[in-house]
C-alpha positions in Angstrom: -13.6 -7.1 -35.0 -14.3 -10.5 -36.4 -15.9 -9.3 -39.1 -12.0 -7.3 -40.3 -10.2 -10.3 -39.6 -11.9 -12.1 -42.4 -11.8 -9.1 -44.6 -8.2 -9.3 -44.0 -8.1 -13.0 -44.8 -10.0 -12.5 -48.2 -8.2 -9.9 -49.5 -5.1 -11.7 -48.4 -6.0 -14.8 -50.4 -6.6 -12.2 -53.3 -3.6 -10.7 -53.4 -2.1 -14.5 -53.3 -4.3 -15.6 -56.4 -3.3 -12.6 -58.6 0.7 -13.1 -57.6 -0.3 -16.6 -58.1 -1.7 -16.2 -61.6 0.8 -13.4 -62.3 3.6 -16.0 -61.6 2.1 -18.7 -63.9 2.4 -15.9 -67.1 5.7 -15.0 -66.5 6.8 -18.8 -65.8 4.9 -19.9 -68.9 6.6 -16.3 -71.5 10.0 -17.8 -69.7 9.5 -21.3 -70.8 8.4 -20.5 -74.6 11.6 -17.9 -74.7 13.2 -20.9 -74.1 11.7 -23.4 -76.3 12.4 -20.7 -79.1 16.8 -20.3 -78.2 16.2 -24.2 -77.9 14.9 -24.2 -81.6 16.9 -21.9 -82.9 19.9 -23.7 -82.0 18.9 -26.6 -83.3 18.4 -25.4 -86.3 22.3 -23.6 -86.4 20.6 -20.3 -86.1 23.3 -19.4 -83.4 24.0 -15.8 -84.2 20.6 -15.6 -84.3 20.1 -17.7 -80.4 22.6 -15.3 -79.2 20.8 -12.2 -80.3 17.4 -13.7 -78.7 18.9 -14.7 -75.8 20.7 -11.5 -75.1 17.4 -9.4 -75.5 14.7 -11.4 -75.4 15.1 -14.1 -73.3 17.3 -11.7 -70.6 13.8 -9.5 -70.2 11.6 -12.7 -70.0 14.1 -13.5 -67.1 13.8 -9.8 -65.4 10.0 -9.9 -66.0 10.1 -12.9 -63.7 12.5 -11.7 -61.3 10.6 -8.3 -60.7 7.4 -10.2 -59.8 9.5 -12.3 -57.3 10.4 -9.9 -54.9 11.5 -11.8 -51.4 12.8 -9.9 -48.5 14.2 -11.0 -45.7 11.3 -11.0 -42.5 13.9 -10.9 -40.2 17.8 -10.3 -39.8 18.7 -13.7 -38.4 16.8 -16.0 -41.1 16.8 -16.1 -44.7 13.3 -17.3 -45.0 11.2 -14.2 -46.3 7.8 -12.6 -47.6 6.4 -12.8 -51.0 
């Protein structure tokens, strides 16, 4: 029995590390999408901005937002599970 529990507890921390690591990519996509519709407006590119930020930058956003999936654990608390 002891020997599952700790089985449980690595592959617990596994899964962690690779939503962990998973996280960082899309965080890291998001915040060069950004960078770019930051330059692009500076530059008066703004038809161009628009069209990067309706299509590129809106799926760099729903990339993230499919890895972060939080449900609630239970009815009476909006704390939930990664």
């Amino acid at each position: 029995m002891e020997t599952y529990k700790w089985v449980r507890i690595l592959n617990k921390n596994f899964i962690m590390a690779r939503y962990q690591r998973q996280m960082n990519i899309a965080l890291e996509r998001l915040n060069q999408g950004l960078a770019r519709a930051y330059t692009l407006i500076k530059r008066g590119q703004n038809r161009e901005a628009l069209d990067f930020m309706d299509n590129g930058l809106k799926e760099l956003y729903e990339n993230l937002e499919n890895i972060i999936n939080i449900e609630p654990d239970d009815q009476n608390t909006r704390i939930g599970n990664l």
